[in-house]
N, C-alpha and C positions, 0 to 999 in steps of 0.2 A: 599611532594606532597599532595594538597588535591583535594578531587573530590565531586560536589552537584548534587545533582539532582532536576532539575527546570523542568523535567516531566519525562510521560512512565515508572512514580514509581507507584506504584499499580493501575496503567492502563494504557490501550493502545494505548493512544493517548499524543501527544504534545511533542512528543521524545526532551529533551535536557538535553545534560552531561555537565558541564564546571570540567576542569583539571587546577587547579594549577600551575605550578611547575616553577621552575631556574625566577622566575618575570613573564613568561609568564601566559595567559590565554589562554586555547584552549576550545572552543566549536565543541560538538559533535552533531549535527546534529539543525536545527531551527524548531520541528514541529509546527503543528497549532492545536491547545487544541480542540475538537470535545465532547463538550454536551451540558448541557442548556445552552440556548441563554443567558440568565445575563453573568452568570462562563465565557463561550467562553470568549464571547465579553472584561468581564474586563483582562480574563490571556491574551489574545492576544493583545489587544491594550497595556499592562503595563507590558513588559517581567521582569523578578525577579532579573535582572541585568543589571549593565551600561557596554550598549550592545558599548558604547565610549572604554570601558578600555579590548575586547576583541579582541587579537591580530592574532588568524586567525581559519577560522571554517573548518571542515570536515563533509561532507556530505555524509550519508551512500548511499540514495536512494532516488527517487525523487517522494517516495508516499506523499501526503499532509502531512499526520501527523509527517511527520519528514523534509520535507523542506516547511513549507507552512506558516511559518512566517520569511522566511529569508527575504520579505520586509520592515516587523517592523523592523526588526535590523537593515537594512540599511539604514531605513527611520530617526533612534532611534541614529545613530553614527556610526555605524562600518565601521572601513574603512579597514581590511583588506583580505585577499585573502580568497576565499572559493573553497575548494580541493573536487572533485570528479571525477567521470570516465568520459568519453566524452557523452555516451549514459544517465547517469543523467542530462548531465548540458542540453540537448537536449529536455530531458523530460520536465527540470525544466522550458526551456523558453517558453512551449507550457500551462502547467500547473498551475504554476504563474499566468502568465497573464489570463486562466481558471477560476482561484479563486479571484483574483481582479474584473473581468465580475460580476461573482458573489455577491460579496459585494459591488460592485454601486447599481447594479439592485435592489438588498433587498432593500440599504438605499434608495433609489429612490421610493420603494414602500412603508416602513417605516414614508418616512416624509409627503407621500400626507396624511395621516392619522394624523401624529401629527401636519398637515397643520391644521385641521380641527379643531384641539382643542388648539389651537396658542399656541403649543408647539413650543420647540428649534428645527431646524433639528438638525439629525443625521450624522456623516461622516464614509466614509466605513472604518474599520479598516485599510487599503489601496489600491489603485485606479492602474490600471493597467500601468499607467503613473510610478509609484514605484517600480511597479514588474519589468519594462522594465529596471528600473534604476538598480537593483540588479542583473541583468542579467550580467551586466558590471560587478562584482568582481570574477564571476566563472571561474577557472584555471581547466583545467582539467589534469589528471592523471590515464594512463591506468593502468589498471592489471600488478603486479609483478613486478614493475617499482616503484624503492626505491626513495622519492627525500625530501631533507631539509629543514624541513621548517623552523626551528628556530636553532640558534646555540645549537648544542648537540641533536637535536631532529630530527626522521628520520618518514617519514609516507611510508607505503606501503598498498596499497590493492590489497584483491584478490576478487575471484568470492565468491558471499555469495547466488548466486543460489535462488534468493526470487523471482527477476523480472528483468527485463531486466538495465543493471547496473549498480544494487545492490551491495555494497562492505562490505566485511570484513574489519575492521580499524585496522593497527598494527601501533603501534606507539614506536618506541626502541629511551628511554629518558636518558638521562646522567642525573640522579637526583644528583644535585650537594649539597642538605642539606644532605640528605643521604649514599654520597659518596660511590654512586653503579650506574648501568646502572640496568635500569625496561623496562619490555620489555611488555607493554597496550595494550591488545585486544579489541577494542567493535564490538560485533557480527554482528549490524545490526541488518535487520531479514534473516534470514537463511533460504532455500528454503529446498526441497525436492526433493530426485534423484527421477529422470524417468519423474519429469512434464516438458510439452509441450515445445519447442521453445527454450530458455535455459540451460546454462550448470548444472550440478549438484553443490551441495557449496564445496568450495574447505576449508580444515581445515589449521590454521597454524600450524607452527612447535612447536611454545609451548609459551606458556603466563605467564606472573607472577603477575599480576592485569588483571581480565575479565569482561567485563561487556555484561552479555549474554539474550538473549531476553529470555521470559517464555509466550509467548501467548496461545500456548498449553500445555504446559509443566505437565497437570493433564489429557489429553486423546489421542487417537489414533485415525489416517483418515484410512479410507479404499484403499485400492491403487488404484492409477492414473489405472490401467489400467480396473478394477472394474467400476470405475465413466466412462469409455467410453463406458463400454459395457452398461452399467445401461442408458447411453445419448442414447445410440442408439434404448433401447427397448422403452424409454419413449417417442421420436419421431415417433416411428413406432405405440406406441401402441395411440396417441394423433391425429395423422394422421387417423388411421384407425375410432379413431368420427367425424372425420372432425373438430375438434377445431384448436386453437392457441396455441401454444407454449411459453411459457412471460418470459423470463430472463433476471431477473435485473444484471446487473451486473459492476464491476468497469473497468473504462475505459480504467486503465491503467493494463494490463497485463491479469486478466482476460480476459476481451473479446477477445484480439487476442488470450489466448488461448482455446477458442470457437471455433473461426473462423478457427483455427487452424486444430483442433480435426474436426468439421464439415466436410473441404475440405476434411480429407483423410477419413472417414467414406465415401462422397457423390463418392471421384474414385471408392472405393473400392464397390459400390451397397449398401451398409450395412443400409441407410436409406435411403425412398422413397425421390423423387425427388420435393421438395416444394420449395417456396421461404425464401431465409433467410436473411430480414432486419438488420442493423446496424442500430439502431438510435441515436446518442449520436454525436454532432462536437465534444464533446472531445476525442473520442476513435477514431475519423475518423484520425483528426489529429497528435494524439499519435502513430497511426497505423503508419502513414505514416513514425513517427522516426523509430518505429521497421525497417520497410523497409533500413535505413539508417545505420541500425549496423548489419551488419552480421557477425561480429567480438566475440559478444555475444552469437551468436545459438550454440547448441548442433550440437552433430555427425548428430541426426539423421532428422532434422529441415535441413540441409546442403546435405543431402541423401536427403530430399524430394525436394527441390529446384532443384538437379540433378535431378532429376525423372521427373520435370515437363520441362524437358529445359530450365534452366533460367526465368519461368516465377513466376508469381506472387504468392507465397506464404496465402497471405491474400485476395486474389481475386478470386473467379471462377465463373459460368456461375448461380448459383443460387445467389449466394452473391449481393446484392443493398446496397449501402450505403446510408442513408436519411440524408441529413445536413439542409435542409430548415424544418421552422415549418410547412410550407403545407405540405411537403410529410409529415413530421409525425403524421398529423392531418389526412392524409388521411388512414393511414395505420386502423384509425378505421372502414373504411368501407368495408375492406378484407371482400372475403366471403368463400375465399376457405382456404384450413389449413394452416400456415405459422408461422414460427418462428421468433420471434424479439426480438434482444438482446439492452436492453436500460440502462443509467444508470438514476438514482443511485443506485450501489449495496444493498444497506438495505434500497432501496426505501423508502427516507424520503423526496427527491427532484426532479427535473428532470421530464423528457418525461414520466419515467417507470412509474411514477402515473397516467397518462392518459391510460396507456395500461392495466392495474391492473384494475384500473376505468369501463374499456371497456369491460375487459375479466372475471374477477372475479365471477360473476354472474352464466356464463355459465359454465354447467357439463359436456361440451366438452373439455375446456380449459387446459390447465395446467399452473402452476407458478410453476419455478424450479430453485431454489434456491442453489445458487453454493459456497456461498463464507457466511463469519461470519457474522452473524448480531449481532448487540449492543442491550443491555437491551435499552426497551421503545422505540422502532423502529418497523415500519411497517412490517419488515422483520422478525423481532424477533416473534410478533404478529403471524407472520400465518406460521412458524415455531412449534410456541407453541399449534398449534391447534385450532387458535381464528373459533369461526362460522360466526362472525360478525368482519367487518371492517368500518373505516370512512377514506375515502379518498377528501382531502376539502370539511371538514365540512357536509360531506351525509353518510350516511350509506350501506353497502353492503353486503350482504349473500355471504358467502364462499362457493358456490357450484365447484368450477375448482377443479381439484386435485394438491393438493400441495407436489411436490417432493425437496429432500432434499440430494444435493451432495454432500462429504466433498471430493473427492480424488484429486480437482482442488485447494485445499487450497495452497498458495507459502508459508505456514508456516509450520515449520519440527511440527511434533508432539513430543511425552514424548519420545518415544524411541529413532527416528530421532537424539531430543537431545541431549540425554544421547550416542549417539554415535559420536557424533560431538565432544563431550567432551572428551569422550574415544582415539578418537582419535588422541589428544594433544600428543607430544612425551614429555613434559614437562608440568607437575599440576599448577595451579596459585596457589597462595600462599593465595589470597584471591578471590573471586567471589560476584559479586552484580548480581540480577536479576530485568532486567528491561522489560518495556511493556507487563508486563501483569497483569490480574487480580488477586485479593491479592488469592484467590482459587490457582487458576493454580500457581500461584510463591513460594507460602509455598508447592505446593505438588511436584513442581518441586526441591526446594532447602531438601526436604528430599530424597527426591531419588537421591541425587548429595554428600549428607550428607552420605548417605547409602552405595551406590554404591560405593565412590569414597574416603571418608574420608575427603573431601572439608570443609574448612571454608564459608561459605552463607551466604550472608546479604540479607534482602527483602528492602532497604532503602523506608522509605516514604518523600513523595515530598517537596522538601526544605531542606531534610537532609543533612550532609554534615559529609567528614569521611576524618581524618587526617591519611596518611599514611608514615611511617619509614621505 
């Protein structure tokens, strides 16, 4: 058996494993490589493999960074099945097609410019016309539902508790150079008990090859229940200036669980009564799949749904959903306090630049910042304390106040970790830690070393490890 890693090797983005074994090739998730525009653009248009000779992919979760080049591949050759839960493949057709939008629009603004200077156009890494086509090879497969994919080879997933989903991959292979049966974990990314909407991660029975995420794997969140009381004082205390509220945030799982947390703060009186925008069609329409999987929800997501009658979870009498660019354009002329969750979460694109634009200035405001921002991002920026910002090319004084959540993160922290693993009733024999940064993966892979006696590999990207 061999395994490469062609990304979400010392970093958190572009998640993909390929497996070896009995002549097949299994790919572990398609992400979409996220940093400088040259890097993106050449790893994603030219995946590091002939995407022809892979005979069928597994999909953890339907965040971009882990399915957000499965149109390259299809575009690139592949013609076979790709396995995930139903509530991913759901995701995937709304999100896909998302990020295609996205890459006409750029190169569509890209070429008036290289118009000008009779340059070549540009073509978008792929067009939503290919995303639709990829749409076509998604087989889906619920939870704890064992099924064959290849002679000798069995896939199962369970709940990996990150976002709505999200699976654990157990893969029990008859390695027949080996002459043993191996029984292949990939984590996924692993969520955290107690947050919103979702179940908590379910651990398997026990691994003998792991490949376990490290995104936090060097700190600890403060708990979910911390960050609601923390939402609640920062609304009351922002309200009482009369400012805005500005939360960038990711559309996919984040914001509903905002909107979440919001509704039962607003039954409960626990924040004054203001309006609370959605701006984002992508969160609108992802919302609408949440609505679609209540198969997914926790105990206590399923108690609140009883509590309101059957009605609408992600809806109440403050909630507006903005999907046209007028209402979002209008939302700059609020004058009374109000909340608007927009994305992009580490606001590098998107409506939330115009709101940041709008609001950043004023020392009524706040920007509250829920989820991880990346080095060299706007987010990161005023995370780190910037006084000054430039949002298209203009300058801005930091006077809002800028708060800073982590108990909403869908990623376990070092301990989270270290108990996920603990909780194996059987040790892998080897362990690789992927998706994270090379910080958090070496201090995760000695605390795994420490604790647990583990063999650890940190693999860097393109590596590849022949296993007996």
């Amino acid at each position: 058996m061999k395994l490469t890693f062609y990304g979400a090797a010392q970093t958190v983005t572009g998640s993909q494993h390929l497996i070896e074994v009995n002549g097949l090739r299994i790919l572990l998730d398609c992400g979409m490589y996220q940093g400088s525009r040259t890097e993106a653009n050449e790893r994603n248009r030219n995946l590091p493999f002939s995407a022809k000779k892979v005979d069928v992919m597994v999909l953890s979760h339907a965040h971009i960074d882990h399915s957000g080049n499965i149109p390259t591949l299809v575009k690139s050759g592949f013609q076979g099945d790709i396995l995930c839960t139903p509530a991913t493949r759901d995701l995937c057709a709304v999100m896909l097609l998302d990020s295609a939008h996205i890459q006409e629009r750029d190169a569509e603004f890209l070429n008036k410019k290289r118009q000008k200077h009779n340059e070549k156009p540009i073509e978008p890494i792929y067009t939503q016309a290919d995303a639709a086509r990829s749409i076509e090879y998604f087989i889906s497969q619920s939870y704890g539902r064992t099924r064959q994919i290849a002679p000798g080879i069995s896939l199962t997933l369970i709940d990996a508790g990150h976002m709505l989903g999200s699976a654990t991959v157990i893969l029990d292979i008859e390695d027949r150079d080996a002459h043993r049966d191996v029984r292949l974990v990939f984590s996924g990314d692993i969520g955290r008990k107690g947050i919103p909407i979702i179940r908590d991660p379910q651990i398997p029975d026990g691994a003998d090859i792991l490949l376990l995420e490290s995104t936090y794997g060097d700190r600890l969140h403060e708990p979910v229940a911390d960050s609601e009381k923390a939402l609640e004082r920062i609304v009351a205390a922002t309200y009482r200036r009369g400012g805005k509220i500005i939360i960038p945030a990711f559309a996919v799982g984040r914001t509903q669980q905002l909107v979440y947390t919001l509704h039962k703060l607003a039954l409960q009186g626990d924040i004054p009564r203001l309006p609370i925008y959605v701006d984002s069609p992508l969160a609108i329409n992802t919302t609408n799949v949440f609505r679609s999987h209540p198969e997914c929800f926790d105990p206590e997501m399923m108690d609140f749904i009883t509590h309101l009658n059957g009605h609408d979870p992600f809806g109440f009498e403050q909630l507006i959903y903005t999907r046209s660019l007028d209402d979002s354009k209008a939302l700059n002329f609020l004058l009374q306090p109000a909340i608007i969750i927009s994305a992009s979460g580490m606001m590098e694109i998107g409506r939330i630049l115009h709101h940041v634009k709008n609001n950043v200035e004023d020392p009524r405001a706040t920007i509250l910042i829920t989820g991880w921002q990346a080095p060299n991002t706007l987010g990161r920026r005023l995370v780190d304390g910037a006084k000054d910002i430039r949002v298209f090319g203009d300058s801005y004084r930091v006077n809002a106040q800028v708060e800073v959540l982590t108990g909403f993160s869908g990623h376990a922290d070092r301990d989270e970790l270290l108990s996920w693993v603990g909780g194996l009733s059987r040790r892998p024999r080897r362990t690789f830690l992927v998706h994270g940064e090379p910080e958090s993966a070496e201090a995760l892979a000695g605390s795994l070393k420490a604790g647990f006696g583990m063999k650890v590999d940190v693999p860097e990207w393109k590596q590849s490890y022949e296993l007996g």
